[in-house]
C-alpha positions as a printed NumPy array, in Angstrom:
array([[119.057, 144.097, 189.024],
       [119.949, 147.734, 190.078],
       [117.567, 150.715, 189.74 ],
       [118.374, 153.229, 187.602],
       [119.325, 156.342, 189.245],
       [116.361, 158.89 , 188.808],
       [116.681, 163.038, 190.115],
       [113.069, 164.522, 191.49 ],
       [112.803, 168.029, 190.558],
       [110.064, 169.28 , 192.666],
       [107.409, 171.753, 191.873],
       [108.444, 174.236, 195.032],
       [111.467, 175.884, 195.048],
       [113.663, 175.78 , 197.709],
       [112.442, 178.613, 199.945],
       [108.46 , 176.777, 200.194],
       [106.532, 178.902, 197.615],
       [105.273, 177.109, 194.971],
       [106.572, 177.481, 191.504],
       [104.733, 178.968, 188.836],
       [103.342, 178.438, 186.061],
       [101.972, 175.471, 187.994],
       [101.643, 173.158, 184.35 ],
       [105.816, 173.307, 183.938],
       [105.938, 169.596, 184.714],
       [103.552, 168.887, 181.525],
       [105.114, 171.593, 179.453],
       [109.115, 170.286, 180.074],
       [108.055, 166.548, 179.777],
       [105.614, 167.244, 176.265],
       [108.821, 168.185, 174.882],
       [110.759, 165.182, 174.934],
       [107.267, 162.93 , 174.37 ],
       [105.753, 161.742, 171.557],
       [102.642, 159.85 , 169.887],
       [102.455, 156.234, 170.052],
       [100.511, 154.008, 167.232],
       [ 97.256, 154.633, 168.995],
       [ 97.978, 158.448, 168.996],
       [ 97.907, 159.073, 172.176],
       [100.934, 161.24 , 173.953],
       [103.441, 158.869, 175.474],
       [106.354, 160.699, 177.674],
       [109.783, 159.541, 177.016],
       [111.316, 156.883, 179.099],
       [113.972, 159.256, 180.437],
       [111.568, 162.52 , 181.119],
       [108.206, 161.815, 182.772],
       [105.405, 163.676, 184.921],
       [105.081, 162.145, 188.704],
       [102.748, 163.02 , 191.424],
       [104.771, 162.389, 194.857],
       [103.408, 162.991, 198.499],
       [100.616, 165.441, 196.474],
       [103.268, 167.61 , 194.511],
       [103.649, 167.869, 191.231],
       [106.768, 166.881, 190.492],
       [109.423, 166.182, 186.928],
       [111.214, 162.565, 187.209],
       [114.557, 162.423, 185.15 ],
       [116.956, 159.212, 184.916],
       [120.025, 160.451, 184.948],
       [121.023, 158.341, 181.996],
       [119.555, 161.038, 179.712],
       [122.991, 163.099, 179.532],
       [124.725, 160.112, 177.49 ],
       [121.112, 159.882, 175.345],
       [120.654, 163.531, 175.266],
       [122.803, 165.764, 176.885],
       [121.156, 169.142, 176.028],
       [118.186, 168.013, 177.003],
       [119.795, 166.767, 180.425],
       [121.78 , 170.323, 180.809],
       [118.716, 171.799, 179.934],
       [116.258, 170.648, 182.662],
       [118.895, 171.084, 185.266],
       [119.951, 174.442, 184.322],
       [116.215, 175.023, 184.503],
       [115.482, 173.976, 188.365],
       [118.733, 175.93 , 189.516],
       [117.814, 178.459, 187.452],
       [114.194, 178.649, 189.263],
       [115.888, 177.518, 193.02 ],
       [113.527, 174.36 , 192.975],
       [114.704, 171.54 , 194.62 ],
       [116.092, 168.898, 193.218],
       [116.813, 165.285, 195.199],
       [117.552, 161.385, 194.642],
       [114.507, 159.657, 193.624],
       [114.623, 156.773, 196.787],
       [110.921, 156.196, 195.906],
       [111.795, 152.577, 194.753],
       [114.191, 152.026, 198.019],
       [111.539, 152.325, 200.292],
       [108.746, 149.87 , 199.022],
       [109.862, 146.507, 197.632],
       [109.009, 145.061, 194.202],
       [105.048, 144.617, 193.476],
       [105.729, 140.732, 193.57 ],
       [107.342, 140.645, 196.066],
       [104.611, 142.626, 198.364],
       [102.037, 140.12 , 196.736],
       [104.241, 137.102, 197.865],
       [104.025, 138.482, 201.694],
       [100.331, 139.54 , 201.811]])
């Protein structure tokens, strides 16, 4: 079965600096989260927080613009808007499945 296709929008913008405010991750991905029978904050399927090689960074399956499209526009808009960069999520085509690293170990 496939992975769906996921876009990293990373927390530096495409000259090095870092952007700022440094919580934008949190603030972007509280907005499409909500609270799960135990109360506690769960992030949407489609919109999530990710920490990658130390760097804050938004996650975003690119199925949200039939699910969503604003919210889809929105985000993007947002990291061209701010020159951050924005790449392929190949996180998934570099390790193999967990059962599949328990099966050669």
């Amino acid at each position: 079965m496939p992975q769906e296709q996921k876009l990293v929008v990373e927390s530096v913008r495409r000259d090095g600096r870092p952007f700022r405010p440094a919580d934008w991750v949190e603030r972007i991905s509280s907005q499409l989260a909500g609270f799960g029978p135990d109360h506690r904050l769960r992030y949407s399927e489609y919109v999530h927080p990710c920490v990658i090689a130390g760097m804050k960074c938004l996650v975003l399956k690119r199925s949200l613009r039939e699910q969503n499209p604003a919210a889809y526009e929105f985000i993007l808009k947002f990291a061209r808007d701010n020159q951050l960069s924005i790449q392929e999520d190949r996180r998934a085509q570099h390790s193999p499945p967990l059962q599949e690293r328990r099966k050669e170990g």
